[in-house]
ROSE-4610 file (N, C-alpha, C; in Angstrom, 1 decimal, always signed):
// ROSE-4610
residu = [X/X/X/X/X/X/X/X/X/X/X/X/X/X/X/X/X/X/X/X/X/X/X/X/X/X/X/X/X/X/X/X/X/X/X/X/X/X/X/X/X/X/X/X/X/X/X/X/X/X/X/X/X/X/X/X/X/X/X/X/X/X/X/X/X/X/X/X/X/X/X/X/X/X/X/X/X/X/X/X/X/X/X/X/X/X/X/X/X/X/X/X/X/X/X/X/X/X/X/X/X/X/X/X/X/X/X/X/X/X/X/X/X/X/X/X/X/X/X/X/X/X/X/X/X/X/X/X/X/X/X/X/X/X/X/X/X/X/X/X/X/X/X/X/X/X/X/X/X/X/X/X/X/X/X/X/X/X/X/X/X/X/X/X/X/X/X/X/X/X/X/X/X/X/X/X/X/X/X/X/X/X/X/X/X/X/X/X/X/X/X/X/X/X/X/X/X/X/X/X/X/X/X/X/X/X/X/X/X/X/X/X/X/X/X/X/X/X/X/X/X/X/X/X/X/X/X/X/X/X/X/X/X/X/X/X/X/X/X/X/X/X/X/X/X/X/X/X/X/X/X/X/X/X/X/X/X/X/X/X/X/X/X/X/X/X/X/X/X/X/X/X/X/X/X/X/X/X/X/X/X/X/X/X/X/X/X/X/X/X/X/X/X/X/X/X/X/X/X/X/X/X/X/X/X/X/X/X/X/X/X/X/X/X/X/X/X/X/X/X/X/X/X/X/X/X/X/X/X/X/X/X/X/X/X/X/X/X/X/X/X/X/X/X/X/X/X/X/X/X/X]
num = [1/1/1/2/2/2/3/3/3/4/4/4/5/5/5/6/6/6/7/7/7/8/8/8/9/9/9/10/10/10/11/11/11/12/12/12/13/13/13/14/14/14/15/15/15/16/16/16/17/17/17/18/18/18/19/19/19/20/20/20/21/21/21/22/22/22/23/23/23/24/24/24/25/25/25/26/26/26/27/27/27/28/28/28/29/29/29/30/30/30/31/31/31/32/32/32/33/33/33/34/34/34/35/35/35/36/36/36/37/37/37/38/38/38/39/39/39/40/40/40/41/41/41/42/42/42/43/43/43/44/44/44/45/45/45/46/46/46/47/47/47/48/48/48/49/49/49/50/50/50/51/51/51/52/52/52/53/53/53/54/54/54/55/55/55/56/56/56/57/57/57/58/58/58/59/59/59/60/60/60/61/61/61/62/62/62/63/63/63/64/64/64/65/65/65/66/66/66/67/67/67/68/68/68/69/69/69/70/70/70/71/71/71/72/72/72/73/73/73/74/74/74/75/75/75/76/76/76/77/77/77/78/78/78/79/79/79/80/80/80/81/81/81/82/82/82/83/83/83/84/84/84/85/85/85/86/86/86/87/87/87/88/88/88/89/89/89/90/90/90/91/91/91/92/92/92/93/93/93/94/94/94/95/95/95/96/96/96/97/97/97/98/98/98/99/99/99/100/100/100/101/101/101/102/102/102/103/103/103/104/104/104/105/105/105/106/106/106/107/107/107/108/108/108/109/109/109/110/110/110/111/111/111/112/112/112/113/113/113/114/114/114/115/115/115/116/116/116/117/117/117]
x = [+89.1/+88.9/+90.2/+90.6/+92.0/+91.5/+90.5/+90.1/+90.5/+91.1/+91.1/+90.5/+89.7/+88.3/+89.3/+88.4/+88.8/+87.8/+87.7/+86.7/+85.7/+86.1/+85.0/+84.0/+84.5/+83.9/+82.3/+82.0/+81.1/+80.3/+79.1/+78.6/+79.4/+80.2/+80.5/+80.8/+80.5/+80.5/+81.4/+82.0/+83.0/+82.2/+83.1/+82.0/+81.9/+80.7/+80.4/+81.2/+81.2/+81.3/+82.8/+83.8/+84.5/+85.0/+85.5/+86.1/+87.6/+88.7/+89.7/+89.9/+90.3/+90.4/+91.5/+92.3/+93.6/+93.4/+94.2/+94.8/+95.7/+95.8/+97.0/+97.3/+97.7/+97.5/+99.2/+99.2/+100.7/+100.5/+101.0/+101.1/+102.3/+102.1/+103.5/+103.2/+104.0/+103.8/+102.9/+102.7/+101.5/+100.3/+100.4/+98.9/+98.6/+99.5/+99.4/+98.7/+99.3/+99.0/+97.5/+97.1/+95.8/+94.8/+95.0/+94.9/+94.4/+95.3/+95.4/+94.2/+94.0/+92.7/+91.5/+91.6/+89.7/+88.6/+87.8/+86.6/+85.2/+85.0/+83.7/+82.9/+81.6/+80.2/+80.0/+79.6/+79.4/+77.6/+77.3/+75.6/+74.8/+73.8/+73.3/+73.8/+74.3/+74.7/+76.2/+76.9/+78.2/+78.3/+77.8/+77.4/+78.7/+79.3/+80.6/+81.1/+81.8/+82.9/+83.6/+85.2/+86.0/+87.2/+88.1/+88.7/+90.2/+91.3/+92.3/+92.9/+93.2/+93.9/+94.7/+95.7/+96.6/+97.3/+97.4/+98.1/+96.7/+95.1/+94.2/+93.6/+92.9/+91.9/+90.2/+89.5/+88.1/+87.3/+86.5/+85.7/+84.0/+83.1/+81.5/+80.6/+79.5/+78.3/+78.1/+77.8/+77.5/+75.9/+75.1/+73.8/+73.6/+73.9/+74.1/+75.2/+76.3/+77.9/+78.5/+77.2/+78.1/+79.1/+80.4/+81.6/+81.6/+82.0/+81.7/+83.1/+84.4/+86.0/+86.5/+87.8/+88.6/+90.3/+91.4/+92.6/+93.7/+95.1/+96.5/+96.8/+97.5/+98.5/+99.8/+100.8/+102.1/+103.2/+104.2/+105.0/+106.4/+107.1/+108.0/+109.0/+110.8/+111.9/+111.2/+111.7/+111.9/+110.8/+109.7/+108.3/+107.5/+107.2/+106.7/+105.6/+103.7/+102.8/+102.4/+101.8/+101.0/+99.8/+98.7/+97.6/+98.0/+97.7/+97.7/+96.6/+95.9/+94.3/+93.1/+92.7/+91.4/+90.2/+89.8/+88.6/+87.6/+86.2/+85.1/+83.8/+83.2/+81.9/+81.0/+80.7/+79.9/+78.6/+78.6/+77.2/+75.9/+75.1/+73.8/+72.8/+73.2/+72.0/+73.0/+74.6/+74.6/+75.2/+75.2/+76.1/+75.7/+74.8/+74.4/+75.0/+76.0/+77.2/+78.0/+78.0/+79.1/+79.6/+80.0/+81.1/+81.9/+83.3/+84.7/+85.0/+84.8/+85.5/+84.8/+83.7/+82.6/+83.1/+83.2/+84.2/+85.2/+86.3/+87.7/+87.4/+86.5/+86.6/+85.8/+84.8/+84.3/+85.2/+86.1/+87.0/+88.0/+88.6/+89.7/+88.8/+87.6/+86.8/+87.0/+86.7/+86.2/+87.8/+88.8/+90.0/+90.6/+90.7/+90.8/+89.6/+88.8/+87.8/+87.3/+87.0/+86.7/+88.1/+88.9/+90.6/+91.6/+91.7/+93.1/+92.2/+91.1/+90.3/+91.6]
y = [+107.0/+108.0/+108.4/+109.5/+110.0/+110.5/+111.1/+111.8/+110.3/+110.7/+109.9/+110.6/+109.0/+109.4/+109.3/+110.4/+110.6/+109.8/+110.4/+109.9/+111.1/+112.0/+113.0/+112.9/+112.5/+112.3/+111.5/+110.8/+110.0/+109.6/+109.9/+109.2/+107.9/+108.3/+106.6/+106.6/+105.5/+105.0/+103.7/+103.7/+102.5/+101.8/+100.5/+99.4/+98.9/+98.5/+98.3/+96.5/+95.7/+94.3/+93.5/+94.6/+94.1/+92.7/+91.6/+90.0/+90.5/+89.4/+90.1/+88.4/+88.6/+87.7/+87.3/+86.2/+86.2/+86.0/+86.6/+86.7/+87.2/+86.5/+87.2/+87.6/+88.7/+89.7/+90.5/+90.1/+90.8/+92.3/+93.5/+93.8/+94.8/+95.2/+96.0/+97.4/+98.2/+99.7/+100.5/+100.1/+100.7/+99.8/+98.3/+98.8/+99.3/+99.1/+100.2/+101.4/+101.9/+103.7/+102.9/+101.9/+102.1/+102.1/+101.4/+100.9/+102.0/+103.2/+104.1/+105.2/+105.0/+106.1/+105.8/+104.9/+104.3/+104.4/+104.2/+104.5/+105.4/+106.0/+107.0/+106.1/+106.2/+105.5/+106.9/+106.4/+107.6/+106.9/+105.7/+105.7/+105.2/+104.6/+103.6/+102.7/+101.9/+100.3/+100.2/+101.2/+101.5/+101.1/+99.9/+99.6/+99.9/+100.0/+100.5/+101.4/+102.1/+103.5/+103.3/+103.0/+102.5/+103.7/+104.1/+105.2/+104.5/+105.2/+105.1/+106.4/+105.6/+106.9/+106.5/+106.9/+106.5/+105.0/+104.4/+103.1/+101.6/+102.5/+101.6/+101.9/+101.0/+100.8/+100.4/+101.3/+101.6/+100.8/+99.7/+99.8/+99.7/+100.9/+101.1/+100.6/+100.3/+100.1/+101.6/+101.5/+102.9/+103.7/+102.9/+103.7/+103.5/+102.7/+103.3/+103.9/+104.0/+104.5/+103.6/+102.1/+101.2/+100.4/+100.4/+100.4/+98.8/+97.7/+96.4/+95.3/+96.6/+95.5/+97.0/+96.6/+97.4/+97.1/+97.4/+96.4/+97.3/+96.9/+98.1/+97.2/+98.4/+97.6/+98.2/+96.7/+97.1/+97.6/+97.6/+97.6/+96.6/+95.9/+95.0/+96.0/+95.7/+96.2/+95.7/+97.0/+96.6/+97.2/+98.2/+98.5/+97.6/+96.4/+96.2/+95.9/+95.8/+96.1/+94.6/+94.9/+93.3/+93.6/+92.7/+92.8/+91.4/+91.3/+89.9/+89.8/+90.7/+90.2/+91.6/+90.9/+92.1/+91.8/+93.2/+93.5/+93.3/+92.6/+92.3/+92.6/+93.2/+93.5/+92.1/+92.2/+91.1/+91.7/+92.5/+93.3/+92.8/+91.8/+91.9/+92.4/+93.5/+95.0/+95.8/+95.7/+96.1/+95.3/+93.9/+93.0/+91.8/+90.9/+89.8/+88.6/+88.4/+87.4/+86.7/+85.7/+85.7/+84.5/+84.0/+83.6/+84.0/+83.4/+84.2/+83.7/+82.4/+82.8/+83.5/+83.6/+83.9/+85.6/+86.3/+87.5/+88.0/+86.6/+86.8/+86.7/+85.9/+85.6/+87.4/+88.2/+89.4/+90.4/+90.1/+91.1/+91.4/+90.2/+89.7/+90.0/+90.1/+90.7/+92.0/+92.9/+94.2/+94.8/+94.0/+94.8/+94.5/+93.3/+93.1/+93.7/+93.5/+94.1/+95.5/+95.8/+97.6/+98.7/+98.3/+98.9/+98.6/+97.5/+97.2/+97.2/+96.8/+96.8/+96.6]
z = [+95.3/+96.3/+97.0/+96.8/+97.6/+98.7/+99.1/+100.8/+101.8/+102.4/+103.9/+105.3/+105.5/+106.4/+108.0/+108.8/+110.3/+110.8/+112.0/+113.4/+112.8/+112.8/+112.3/+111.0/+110.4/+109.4/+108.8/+110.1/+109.9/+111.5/+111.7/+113.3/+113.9/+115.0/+115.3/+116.7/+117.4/+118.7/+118.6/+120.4/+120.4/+120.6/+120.4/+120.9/+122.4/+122.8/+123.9/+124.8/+124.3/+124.8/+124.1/+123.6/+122.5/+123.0/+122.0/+122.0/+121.4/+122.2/+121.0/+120.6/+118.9/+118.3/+118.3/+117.6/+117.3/+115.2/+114.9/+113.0/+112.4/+111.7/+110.9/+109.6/+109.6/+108.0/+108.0/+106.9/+106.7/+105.5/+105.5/+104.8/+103.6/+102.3/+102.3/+102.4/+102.5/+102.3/+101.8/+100.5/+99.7/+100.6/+100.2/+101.1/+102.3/+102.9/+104.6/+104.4/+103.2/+102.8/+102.1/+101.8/+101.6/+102.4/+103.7/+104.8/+105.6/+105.6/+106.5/+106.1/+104.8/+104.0/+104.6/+104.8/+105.4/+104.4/+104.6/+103.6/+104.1/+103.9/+103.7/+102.9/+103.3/+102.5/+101.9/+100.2/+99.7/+99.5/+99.7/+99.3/+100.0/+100.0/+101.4/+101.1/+99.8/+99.7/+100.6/+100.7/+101.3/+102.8/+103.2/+105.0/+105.5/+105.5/+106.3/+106.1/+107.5/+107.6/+108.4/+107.6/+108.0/+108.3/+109.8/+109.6/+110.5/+110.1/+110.9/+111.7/+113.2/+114.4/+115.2/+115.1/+115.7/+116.3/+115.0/+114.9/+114.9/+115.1/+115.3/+113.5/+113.2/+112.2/+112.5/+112.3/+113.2/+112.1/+112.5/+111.2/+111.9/+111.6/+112.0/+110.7/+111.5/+110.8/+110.2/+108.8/+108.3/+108.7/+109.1/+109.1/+110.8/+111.5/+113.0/+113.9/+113.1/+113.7/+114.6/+114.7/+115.9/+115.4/+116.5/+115.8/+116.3/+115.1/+115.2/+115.4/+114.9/+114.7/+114.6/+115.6/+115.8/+115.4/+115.2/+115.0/+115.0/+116.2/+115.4/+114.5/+113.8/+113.0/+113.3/+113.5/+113.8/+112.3/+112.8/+111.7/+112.2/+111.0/+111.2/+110.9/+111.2/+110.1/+108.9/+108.1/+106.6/+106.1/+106.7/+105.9/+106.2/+106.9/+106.5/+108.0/+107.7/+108.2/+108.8/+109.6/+109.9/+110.6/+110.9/+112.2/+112.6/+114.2/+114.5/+115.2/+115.7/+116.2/+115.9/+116.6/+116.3/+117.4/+117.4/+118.6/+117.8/+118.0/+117.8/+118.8/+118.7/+119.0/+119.2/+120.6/+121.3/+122.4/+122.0/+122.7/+122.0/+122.0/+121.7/+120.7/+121.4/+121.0/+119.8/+119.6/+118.9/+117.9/+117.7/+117.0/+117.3/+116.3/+116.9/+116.5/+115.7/+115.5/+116.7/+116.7/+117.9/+117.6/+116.0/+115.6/+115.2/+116.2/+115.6/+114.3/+113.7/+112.3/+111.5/+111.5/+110.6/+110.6/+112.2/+111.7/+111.2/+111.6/+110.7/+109.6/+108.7/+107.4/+107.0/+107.4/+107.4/+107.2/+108.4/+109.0/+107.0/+107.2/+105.7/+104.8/+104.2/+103.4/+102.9/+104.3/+104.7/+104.2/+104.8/+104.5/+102.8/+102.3/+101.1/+99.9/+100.4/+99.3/+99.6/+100.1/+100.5/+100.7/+101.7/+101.3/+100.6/+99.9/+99.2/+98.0/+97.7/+96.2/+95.4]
């Protein structure tokens, strides 16, 4: 998929109760530029819509637009990308997890398996 997804692109709301986590992800250039494309659900199996704006990485539930993890990514000299934490959704009503590793381990999923593929 070469389209890179906006805010527009898909229903989505911020999150209501966000947690900030602490993690750490390094990355190189190319994946940054993968990073940065986000993902569009092209089917129902596609639960997530993940978009990037301005230095943040948005990632929503695909079939309610509730936005569940949020994260910047900095940059180091040299090219090169990192995250060191990330916002998590702790509202209830819209996210009923409220283990932090259980999201970091989601979170490192979501970004390795759905964007860097």
């Amino acid at each position: 998929m070469s389209e890179i997804a906006t805010k527009f692109d898909w229903e989505n709301y911020p999150m209501v109760n966000p947690k900030h986590i602490m993690i750490e992800m390094e990355f190189s250039e190319q994946q940054f530029l993968k990073l940065r494309k986000g993902f569009i659900p092209l089917q129902m199996e596609d639960k997530w819509f993940i978009y990037y704006d301005n230095e943040w990485l948005y990632f929503h539930r695909s079939w309610t637009g509730k936005g569940i993890y949020k994260t910047q990514i900095n940059q180091k000299p040299g090219n090169c990308y990192f995250i060191n934490s990330v916002w998590v959704e702790r509202d209830k009503d819209n996210y009923e997890n409220e283990d932090d590793n259980f999201d970091i381990d989601i979170f490192k999923f979501l970004v390795n398996k759905i964007l860097l593929r």
